[in-house]
KEMIFI-79231 format. One record per residue (C-alpha): x, y, z. Coordinates in Angstrom, 1 decimal. Layout:
N
X, Y, Z
...
***
This chain:
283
-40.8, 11.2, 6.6
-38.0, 9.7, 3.8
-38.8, 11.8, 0.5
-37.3, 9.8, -2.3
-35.5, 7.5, -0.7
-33.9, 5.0, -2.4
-7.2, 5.1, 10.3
-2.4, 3.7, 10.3
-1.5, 4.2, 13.6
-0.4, 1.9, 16.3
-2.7, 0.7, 19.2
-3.3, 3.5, 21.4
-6.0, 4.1, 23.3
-8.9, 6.8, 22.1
-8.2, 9.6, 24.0
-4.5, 9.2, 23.1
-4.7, 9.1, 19.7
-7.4, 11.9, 19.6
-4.7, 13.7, 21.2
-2.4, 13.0, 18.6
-4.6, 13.7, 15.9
-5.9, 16.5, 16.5
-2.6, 18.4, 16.9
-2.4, 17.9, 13.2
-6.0, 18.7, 12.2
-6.1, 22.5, 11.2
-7.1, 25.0, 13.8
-10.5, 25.4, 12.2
-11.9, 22.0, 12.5
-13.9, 21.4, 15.0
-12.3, 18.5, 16.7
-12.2, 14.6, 15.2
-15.4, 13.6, 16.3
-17.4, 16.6, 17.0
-20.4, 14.7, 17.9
-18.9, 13.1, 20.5
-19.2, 14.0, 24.3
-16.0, 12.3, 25.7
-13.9, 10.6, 23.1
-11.7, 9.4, 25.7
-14.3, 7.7, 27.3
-15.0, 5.9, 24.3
-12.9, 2.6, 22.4
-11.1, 3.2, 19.0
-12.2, 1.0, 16.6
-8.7, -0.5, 15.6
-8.2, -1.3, 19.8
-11.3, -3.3, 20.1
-11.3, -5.2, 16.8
-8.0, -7.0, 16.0
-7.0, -8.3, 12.4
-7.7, -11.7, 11.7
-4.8, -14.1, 12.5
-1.7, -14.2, 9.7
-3.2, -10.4, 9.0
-1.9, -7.3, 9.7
-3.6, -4.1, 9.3
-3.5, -1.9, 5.9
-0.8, 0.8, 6.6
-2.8, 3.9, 5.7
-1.5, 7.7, 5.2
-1.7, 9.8, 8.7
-4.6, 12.3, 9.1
-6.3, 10.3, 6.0
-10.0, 9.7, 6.1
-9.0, 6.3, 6.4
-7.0, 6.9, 9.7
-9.9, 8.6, 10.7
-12.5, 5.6, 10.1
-10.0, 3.2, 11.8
-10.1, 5.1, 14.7
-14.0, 5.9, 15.4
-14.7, 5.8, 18.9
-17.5, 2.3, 19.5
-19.8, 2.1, 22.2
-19.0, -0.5, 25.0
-19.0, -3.9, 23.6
-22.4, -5.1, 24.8
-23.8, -2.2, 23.5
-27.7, -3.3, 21.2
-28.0, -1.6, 17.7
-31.0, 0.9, 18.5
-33.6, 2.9, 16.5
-33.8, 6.6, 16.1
-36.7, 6.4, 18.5
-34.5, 4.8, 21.1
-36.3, 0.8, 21.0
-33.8, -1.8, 20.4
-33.3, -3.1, 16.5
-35.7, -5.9, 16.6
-32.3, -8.1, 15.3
-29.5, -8.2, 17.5
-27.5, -10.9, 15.9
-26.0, -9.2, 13.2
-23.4, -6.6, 14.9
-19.9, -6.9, 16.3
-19.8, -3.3, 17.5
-21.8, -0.3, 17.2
-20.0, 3.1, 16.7
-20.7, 5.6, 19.1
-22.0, 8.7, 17.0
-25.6, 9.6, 17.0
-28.4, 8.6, 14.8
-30.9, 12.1, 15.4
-34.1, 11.4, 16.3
-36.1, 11.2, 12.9
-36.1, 8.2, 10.7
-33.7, 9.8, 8.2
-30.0, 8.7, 8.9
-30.8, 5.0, 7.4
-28.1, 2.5, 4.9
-26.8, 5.2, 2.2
-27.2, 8.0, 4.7
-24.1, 5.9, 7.1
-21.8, 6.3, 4.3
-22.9, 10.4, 4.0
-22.5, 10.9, 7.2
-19.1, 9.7, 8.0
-17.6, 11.2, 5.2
-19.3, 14.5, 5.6
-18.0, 13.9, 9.2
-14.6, 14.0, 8.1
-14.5, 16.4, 5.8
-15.8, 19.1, 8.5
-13.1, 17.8, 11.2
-10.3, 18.0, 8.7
-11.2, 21.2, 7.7
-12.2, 20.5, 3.9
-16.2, 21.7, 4.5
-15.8, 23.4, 1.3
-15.7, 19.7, -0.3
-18.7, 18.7, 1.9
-21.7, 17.8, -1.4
-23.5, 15.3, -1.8
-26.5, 15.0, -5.0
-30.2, 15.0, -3.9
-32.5, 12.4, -5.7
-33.7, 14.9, -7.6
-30.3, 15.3, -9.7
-29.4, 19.0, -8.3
-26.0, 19.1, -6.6
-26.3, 20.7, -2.7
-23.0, 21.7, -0.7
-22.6, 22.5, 2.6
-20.8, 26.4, 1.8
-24.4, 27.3, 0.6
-26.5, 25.7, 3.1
-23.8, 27.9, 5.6
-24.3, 30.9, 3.3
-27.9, 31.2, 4.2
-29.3, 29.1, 1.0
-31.8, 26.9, 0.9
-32.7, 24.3, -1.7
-35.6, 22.7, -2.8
-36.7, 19.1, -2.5
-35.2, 18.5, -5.9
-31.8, 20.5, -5.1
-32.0, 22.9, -8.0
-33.3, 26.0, -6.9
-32.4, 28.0, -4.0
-33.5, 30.7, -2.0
-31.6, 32.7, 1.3
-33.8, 32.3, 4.0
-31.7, 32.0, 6.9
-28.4, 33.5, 8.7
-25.1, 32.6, 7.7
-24.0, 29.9, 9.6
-21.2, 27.2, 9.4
-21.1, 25.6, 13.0
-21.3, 22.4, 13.7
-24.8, 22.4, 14.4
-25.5, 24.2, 11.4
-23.8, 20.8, 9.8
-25.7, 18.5, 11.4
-28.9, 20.2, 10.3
-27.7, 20.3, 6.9
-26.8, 16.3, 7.6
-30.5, 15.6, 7.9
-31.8, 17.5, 5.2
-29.5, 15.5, 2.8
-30.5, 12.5, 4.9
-34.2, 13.6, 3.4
-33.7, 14.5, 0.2
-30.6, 11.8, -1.2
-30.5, 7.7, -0.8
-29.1, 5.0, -2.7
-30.4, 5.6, -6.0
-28.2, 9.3, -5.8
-25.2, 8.1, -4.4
-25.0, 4.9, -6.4
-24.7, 7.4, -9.1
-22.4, 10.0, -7.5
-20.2, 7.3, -6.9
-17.6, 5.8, -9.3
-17.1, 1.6, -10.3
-14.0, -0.1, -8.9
-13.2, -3.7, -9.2
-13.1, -5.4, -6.1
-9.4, -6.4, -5.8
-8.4, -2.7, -5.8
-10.7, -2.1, -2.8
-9.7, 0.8, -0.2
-10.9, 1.7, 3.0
-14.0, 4.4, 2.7
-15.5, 2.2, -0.2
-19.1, 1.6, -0.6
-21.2, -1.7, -1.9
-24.2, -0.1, -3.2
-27.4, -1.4, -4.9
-29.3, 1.8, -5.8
-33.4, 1.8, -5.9
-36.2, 1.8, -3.3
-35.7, 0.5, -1.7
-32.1, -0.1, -2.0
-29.2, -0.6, 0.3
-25.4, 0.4, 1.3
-22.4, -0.8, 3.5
-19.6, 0.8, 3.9
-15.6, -0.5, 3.8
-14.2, 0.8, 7.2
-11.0, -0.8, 7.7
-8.5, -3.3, 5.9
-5.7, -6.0, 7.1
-4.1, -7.8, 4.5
-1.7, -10.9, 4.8
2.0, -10.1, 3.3
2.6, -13.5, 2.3
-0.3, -14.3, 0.4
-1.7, -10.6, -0.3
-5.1, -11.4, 0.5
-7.2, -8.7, 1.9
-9.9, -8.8, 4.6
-12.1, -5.9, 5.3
-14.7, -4.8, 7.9
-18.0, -3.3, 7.0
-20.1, -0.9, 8.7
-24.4, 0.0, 8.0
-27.5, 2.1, 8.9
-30.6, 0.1, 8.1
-34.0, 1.2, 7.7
-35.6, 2.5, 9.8
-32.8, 4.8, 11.0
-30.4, 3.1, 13.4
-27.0, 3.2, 15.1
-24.2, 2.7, 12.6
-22.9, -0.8, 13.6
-19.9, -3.4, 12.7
-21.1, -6.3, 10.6
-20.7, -10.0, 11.5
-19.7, -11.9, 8.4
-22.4, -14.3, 8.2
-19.5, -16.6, 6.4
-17.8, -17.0, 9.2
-19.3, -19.7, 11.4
-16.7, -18.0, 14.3
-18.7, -14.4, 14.3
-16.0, -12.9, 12.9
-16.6, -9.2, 11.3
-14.2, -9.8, 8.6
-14.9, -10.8, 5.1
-12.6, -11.7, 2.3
-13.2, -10.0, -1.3
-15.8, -11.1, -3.1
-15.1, -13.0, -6.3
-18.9, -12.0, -7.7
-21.5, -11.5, -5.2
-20.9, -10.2, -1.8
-23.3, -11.6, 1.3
-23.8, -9.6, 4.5
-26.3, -10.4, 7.5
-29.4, -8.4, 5.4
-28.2, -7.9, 2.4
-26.8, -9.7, -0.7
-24.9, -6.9, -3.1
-24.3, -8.7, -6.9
-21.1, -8.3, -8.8
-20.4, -4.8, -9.9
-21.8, -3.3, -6.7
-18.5, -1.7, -5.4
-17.9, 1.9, -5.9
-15.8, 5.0, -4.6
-16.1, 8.5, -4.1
-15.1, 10.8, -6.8
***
């Protein structure tokens, strides 16, 4: 159960720019998208999603976390948005792609967990795990480097105990993954997170409403028109109950169209309506 709940590169294809990548990644990472069986099976998402005409695509640094986002391997295009437990999301309307990384089978990786997990997922591929914290609900502070130490928190994240081997695999990650999953929400990382006004928006942004329930989507690539300097930006969720991490349709855009223009107040999305002010960043 919940407790307290609340990438730029040109168009290559996955496996090629995997390739590319990962020759730069540090020798201890363990590979882009560790999760992943066959990343060259799978569809960047900067190959299947195009910018919208007049746009081009926000130049990013190399080897960025950005980079990284714009080039998460999707599922195949008529993929459904399914539940932990495997039964297809009961709406099916609402998603241009689903990324293909795995969801666990509990009901714990839901909306603010999304955003966790991809940039946890980063941070252990470009070998920054000692950056890899995130605040449990409770207000205590939990990294990864003592979850691999051995320690153990409690539900409130402020007192710990060694009760297991030391351990920083990838699978020890993952299990740390879902206990934060358990223990942290909205309410936490609307907190953790700092304000930023929405025309200096960057990809790996997150519109948050903190409470419980709550809800979070997260900003996972940019285009941006050099004539005008507008922006456009795609946005990726978890729901509740757990589900695949999935593209957004813009309900806006009468076309289906994933991209949405930046908000002047409120911000609308297929389940969700975020108010003014709901934009933040991580620290």
């Amino acid at each position: 159960m919940k407790f307290a709940r609340g990438r730029h590169f040109g168009r290559m294809s996955a496996g090629i720019l995997g390739a590319a990548l990962a020759a730069a990644y540090p020798a201890s990472a363990a590979g882009l998208y560790p999760w992943a069986k066959s990343i060259a099976a799978s569809e960047a998402l900067e190959a299947r999603i195009p910018p919208p005409p007049g746009f081009e695509r926000t130049p990013v640094a190399p080897h960025s976390f950005a980079a990284w986002l714009r080039a998460l391997p999707l599922k195949s295009a008529d993929a459904p948005v399914r539940l932990y437990n495997g039964a297809p999301k009961a709406r099916q309307d609402v998603h241009a792609a689903v990324v293909d990384i795995d969801t666990g089978s509990k009901d714990l990786q839901q909306c603010a967990d999304a955003a966790i997990r991809l940039r946890a997922e980063w941070l252990f591929a470009s070998g920054q795990q000692d950056k890899i914290a995130f605040n449990f609900t409770g207000g205590g502070r939990v990294p990864f480097k003592r979850y691999a130490k051995g320690e153990r928190p409690d539900a409130e994240g402020h007192s710990w105990k060694t009760t297991a081997k030391p351990d920083a695999s990838y699978g020890a990650f993952r299990k740390y993954m879902d206990l934060v999953f358990a223990y942290a929400g909205t309410a936490s990382l609307e907190k953790e997170l700092k304000p930023v006004a929405p025309s200096d928006i960057q990809i790996g942004d997150v519109f948050i409403k903190g409470g419980f329930p709550g809800h979070a989507v997260f900003v996972i690539d940019m285009a941006e028109n050099s004539v005008t300097k507008s922006k456009r930006f795609l946005l990726v969720q978890s729901y509740m109950p757990a589900q695949d991490i999935h593209v957004l349709k813009n309900p806006e855009n009468g076309n289906g169209s994933p991209w949405y223009a930046v908000p002047d107040d409120k911000l609308v999305t297929p389940e969700w309506t975020f108010a003014a002010g709901s934009l933040r960043r991580w620290n």
